[in-house]
C-alpha positions as CSV (number, residue, x, y, z in Angstrom):
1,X,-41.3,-36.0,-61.5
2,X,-38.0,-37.6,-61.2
3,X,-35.5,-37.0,-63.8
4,X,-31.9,-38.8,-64.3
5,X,-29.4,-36.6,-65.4
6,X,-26.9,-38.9,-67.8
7,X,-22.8,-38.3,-68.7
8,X,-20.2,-40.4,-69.9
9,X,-18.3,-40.7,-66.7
10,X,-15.0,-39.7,-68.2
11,X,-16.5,-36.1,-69.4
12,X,-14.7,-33.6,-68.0
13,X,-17.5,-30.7,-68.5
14,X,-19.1,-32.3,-65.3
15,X,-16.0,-32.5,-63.2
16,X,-15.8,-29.5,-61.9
17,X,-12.3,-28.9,-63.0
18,X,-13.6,-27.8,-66.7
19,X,-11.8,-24.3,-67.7
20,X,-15.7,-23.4,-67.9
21,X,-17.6,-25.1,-65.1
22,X,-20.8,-23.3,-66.1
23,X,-22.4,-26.8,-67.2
24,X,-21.1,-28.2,-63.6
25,X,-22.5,-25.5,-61.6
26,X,-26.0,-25.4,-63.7
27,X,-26.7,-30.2,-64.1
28,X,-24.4,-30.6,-60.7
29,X,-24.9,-27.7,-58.7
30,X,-28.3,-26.2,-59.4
31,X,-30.4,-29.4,-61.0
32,X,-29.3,-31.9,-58.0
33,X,-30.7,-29.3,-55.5
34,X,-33.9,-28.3,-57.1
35,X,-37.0,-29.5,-55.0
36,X,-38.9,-28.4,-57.8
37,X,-38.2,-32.3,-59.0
38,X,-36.4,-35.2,-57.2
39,X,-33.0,-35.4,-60.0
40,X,-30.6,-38.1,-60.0
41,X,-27.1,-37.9,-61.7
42,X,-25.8,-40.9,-63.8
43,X,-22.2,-41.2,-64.2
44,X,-22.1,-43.6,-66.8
45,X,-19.7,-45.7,-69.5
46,X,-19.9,-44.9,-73.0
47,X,-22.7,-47.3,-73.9
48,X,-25.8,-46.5,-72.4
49,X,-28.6,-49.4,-72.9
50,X,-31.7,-48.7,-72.3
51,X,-32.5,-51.2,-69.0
52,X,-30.0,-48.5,-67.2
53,X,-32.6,-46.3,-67.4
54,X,-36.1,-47.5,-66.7
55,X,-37.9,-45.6,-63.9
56,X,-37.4,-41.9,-65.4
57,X,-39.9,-39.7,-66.2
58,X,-37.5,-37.6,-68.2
59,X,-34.1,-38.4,-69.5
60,X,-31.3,-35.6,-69.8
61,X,-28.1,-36.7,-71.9
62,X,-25.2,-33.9,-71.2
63,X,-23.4,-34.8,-73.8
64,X,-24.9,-36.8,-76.1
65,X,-21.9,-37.2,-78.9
66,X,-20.1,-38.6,-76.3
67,X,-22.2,-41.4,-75.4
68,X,-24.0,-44.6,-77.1
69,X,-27.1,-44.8,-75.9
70,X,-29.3,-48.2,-77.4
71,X,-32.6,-48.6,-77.3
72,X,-33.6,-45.6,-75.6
73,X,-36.9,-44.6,-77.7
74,X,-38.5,-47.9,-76.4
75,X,-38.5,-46.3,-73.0
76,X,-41.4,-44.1,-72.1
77,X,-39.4,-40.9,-71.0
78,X,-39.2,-37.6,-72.4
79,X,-35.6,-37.6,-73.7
80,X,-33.9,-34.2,-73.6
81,X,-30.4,-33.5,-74.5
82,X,-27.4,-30.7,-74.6
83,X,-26.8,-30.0,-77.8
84,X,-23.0,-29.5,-78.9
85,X,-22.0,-26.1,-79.8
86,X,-23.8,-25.2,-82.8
87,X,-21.7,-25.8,-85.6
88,X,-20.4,-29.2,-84.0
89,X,-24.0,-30.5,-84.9
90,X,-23.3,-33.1,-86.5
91,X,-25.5,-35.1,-89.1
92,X,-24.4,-38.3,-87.4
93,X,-25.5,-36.5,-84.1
94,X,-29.1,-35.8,-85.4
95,X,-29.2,-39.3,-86.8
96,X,-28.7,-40.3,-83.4
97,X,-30.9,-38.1,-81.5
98,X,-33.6,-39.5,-83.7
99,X,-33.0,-42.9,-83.9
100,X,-33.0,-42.7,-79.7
101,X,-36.2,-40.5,-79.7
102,X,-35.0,-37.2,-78.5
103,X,-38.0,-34.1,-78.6
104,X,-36.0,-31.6,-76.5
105,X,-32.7,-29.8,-77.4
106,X,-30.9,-27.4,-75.0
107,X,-28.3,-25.2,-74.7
108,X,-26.9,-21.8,-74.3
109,X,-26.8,-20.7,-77.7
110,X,-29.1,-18.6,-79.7
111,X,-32.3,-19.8,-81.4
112,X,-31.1,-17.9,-84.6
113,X,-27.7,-20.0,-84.4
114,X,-28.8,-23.5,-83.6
115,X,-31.3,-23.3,-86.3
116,X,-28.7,-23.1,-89.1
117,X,-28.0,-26.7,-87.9
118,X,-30.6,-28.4,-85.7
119,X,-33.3,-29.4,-87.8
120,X,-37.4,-28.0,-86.8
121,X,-38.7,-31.3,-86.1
122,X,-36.3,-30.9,-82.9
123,X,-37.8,-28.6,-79.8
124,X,-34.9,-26.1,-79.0
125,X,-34.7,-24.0,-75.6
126,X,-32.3,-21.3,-75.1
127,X,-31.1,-22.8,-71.3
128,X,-28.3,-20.4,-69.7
129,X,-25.8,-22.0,-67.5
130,X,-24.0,-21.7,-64.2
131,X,-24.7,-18.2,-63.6
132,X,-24.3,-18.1,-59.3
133,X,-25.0,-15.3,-57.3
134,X,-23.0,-16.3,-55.0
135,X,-19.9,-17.2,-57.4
136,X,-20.9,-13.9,-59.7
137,X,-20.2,-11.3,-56.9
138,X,-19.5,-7.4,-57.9
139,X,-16.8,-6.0,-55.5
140,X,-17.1,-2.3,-54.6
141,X,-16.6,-0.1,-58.0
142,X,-14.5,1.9,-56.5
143,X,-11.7,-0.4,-56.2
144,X,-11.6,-2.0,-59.7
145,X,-9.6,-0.7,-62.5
146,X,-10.5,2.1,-64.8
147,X,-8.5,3.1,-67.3
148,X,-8.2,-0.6,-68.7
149,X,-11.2,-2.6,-70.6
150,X,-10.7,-6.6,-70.3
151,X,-10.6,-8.7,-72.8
152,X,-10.4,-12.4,-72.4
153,X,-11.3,-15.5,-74.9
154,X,-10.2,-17.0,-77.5
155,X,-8.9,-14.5,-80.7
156,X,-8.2,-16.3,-83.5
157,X,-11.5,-17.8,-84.8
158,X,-12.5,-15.1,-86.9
159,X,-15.5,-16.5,-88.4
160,X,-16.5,-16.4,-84.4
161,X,-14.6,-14.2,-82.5
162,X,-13.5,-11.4,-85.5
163,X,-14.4,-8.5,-83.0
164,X,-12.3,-9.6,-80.3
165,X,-9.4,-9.8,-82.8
166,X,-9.7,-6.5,-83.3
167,X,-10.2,-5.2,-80.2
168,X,-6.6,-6.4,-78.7
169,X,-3.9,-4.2,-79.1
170,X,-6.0,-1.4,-79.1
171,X,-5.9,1.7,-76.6
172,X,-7.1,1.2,-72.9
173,X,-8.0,-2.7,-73.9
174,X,-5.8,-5.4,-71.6
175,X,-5.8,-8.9,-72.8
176,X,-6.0,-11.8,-70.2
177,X,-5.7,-15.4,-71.5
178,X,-5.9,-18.8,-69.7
179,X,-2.5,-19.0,-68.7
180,X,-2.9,-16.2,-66.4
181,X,-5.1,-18.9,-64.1
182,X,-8.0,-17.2,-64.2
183,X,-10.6,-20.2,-65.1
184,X,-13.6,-22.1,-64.0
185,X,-14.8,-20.3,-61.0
186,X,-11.9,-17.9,-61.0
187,X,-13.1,-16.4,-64.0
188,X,-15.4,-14.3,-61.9
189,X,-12.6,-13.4,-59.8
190,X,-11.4,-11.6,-62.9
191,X,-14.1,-9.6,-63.9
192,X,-14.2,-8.4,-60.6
193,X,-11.1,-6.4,-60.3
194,X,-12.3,-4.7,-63.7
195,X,-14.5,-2.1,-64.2
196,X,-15.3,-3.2,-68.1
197,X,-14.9,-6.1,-70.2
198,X,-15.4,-6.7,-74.1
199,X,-18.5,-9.7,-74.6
200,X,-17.9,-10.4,-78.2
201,X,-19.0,-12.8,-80.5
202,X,-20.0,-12.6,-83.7
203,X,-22.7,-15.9,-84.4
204,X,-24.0,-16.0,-81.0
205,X,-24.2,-15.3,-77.4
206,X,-21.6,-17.1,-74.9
207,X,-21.6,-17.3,-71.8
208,X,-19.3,-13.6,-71.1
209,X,-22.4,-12.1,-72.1
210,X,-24.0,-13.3,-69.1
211,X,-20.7,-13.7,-66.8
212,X,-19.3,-10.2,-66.9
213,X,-22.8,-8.0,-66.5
214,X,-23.4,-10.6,-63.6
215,X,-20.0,-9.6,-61.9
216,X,-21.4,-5.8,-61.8
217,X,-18.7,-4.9,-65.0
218,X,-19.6,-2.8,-67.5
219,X,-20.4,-4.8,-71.0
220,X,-19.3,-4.0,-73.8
221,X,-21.5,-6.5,-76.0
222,X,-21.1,-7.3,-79.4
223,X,-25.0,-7.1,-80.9
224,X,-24.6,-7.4,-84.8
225,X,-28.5,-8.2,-86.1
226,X,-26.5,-12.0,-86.3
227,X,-25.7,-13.5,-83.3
228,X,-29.5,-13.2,-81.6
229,X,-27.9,-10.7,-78.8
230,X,-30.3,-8.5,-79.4
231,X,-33.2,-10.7,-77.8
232,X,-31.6,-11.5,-74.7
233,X,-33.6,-8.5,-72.8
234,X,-30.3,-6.0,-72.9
235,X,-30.3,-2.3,-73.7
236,X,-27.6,-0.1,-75.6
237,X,-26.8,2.4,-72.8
238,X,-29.5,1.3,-70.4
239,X,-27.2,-2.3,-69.1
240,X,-24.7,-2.3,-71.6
241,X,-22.6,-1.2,-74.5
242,X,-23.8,-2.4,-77.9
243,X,-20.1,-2.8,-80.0
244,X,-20.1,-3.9,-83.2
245,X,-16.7,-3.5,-85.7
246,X,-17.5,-0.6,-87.2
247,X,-18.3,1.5,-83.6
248,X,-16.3,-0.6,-81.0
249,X,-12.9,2.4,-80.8
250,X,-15.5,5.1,-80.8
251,X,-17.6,3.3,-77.6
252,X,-14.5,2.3,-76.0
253,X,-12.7,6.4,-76.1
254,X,-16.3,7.3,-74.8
255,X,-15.4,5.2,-71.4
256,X,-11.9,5.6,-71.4
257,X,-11.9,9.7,-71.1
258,X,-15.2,9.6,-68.8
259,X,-14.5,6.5,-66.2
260,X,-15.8,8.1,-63.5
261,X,-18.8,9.2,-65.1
262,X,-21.3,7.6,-62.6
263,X,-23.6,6.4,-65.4
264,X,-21.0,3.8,-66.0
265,X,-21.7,2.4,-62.8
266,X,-25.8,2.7,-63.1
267,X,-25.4,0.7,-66.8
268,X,-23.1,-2.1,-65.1
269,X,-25.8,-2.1,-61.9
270,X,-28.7,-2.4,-64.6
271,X,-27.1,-5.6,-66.5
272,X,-26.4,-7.4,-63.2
273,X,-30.0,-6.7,-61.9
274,X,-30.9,-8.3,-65.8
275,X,-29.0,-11.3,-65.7
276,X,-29.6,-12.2,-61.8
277,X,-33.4,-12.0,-62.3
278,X,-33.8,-13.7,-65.8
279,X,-30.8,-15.6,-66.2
280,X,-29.0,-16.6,-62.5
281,X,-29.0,-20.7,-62.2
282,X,-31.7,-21.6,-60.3
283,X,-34.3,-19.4,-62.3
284,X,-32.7,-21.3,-65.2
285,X,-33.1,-24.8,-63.9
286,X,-36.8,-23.6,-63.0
287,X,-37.7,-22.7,-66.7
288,X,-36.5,-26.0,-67.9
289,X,-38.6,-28.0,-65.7
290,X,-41.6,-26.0,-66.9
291,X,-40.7,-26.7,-70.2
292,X,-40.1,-30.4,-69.3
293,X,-43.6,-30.0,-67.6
294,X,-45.2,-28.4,-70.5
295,X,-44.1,-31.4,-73.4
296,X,-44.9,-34.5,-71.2
């Protein structure tokens, strides 16, 4: 099967310098190197025509509103693309991914949340990216701070990120932003000098909810019957915290007075042991091409 991997060659999000590179480590890192499929990457200006492309079994667009592609759907490839976030779904993005004959949509977003805006006659697949096992490391518990819960992302979207408004300011929670360096790959540098961080997000999962379990922290995770959290495989008190804004001070005093409690460790163990076996990058990149291999 060969594949060609497609990106306007001015996107950042591929560059590796991204303040996420969780897109670069899963189409760069983890697709090029499969042997599951022989994958070329296409760095390419913003008009794609369609004799670019011939030879392809399948077709995967990165970015899709930020290229324009022309007569793709007279080519006999499976066309696949990344969707946007959800709510950047645009009508004149669907209008293109139909007039170009896209089937597949992916990206790291919840069913429940995509489907408020990406229309049924599209396939979507919940795809996580860039989670490493080599990047994600979990430094010796011992060593990491205690009597401090991180909390990192952006606050002031409260129609996305309410709960982590709350959280800051609030006892035993530390606030890291961007300007303390800590990006791309050194995000996981971060969350390994902690011994807890806040995943919150009140439409759907992001990618701390994978990032900070992976690092061997202890999760608090915002699971609110919303945002499709609660079908990602995790477990209130089994590998992770289940916060929500009407428990999130009582769960957080429950860690704070207890930090050494050793079952704070087994829950942080139990969500790295999760993520690394259903969600690390290369399991990832294997489920898409077996759902490549299941619609052609």
């Amino acid at each position: 099967m060969r594949i060609g991997c497609v990106y306007n060659q001015n996107d950042v999000g591929l560059s590796g310098s991204h303040w996420t590179n969780n897109a670069y480590r899963f189409f760069r890192c983890g697709l090029l190197n499969t042997d599951l499929a022989e994958v070329d990457i296409l760095p390419i200006g913003k008009v794609v025509k369609a004799e670019q492309l011939e030879g392809y079994d399948v077709l995967i667009f990165y970015s899709l509103e930020n290229l324009e592609p022309e007569g793709l759907k007279d080519l006999p490839s499976l066309k696949v693309a990344r969707s946007p976030d959800a709510h950047s779904i645009t009508p004149e993005w669907i209008s293109k991914a139909k007039r170009e004959g896209f089937e597949l949509i992916i990206n790291h977003q919840s069913p429940k949340y995509i489907r408020k805006y990406l229309p049924e006659e599209f396939r979507y697949e919940q795809i996580i990216f860039g989670i490493n096992k080599g990047l994600h490391k979990s430094p010796d518990w011992s060593n990491r701070i205690s009597d401090k819960i991180l909390l990192t992302g952006v606050l002031w979207n409260a129609k996305h990120y309410k709960l982590r408004g709350m959280c800051q300011g609030k006892m035993g929670v530390t606030y890291v932003g961007k300007s303390a360096g800590y990006v791309g790959d050194g995000y996981a540098e971060l969350l390994g000098k902690y011994r807890a961080a806040i995943a919150a997000c009140r439409t759907t999962s992001v990618y701390k909810y994978f990032e900070i379990p992976a690092c061997g922290c202890l999760s608090f995770m915002e699971v609110n019957g919303e945002n499709g959290c609660d079908e990602l495989g995790f477990v209130d008190g089994e590998n992770a915290v289940f916060i929500n804004e009407q428990n999130y001070i009582k769960r957080f005093r429950e860690y704070l007075k207890d930090a050494d409690n050793p079952k704070w460790q087994r829950i942080a163990e139990n969500g790295r042991q999760l993520v690394l076996e259903k969600y690390e990058n290369m399991i990832q990149v294997k489920k898409l091409l077996e759902i490549i291999k299941e619609v052609i």
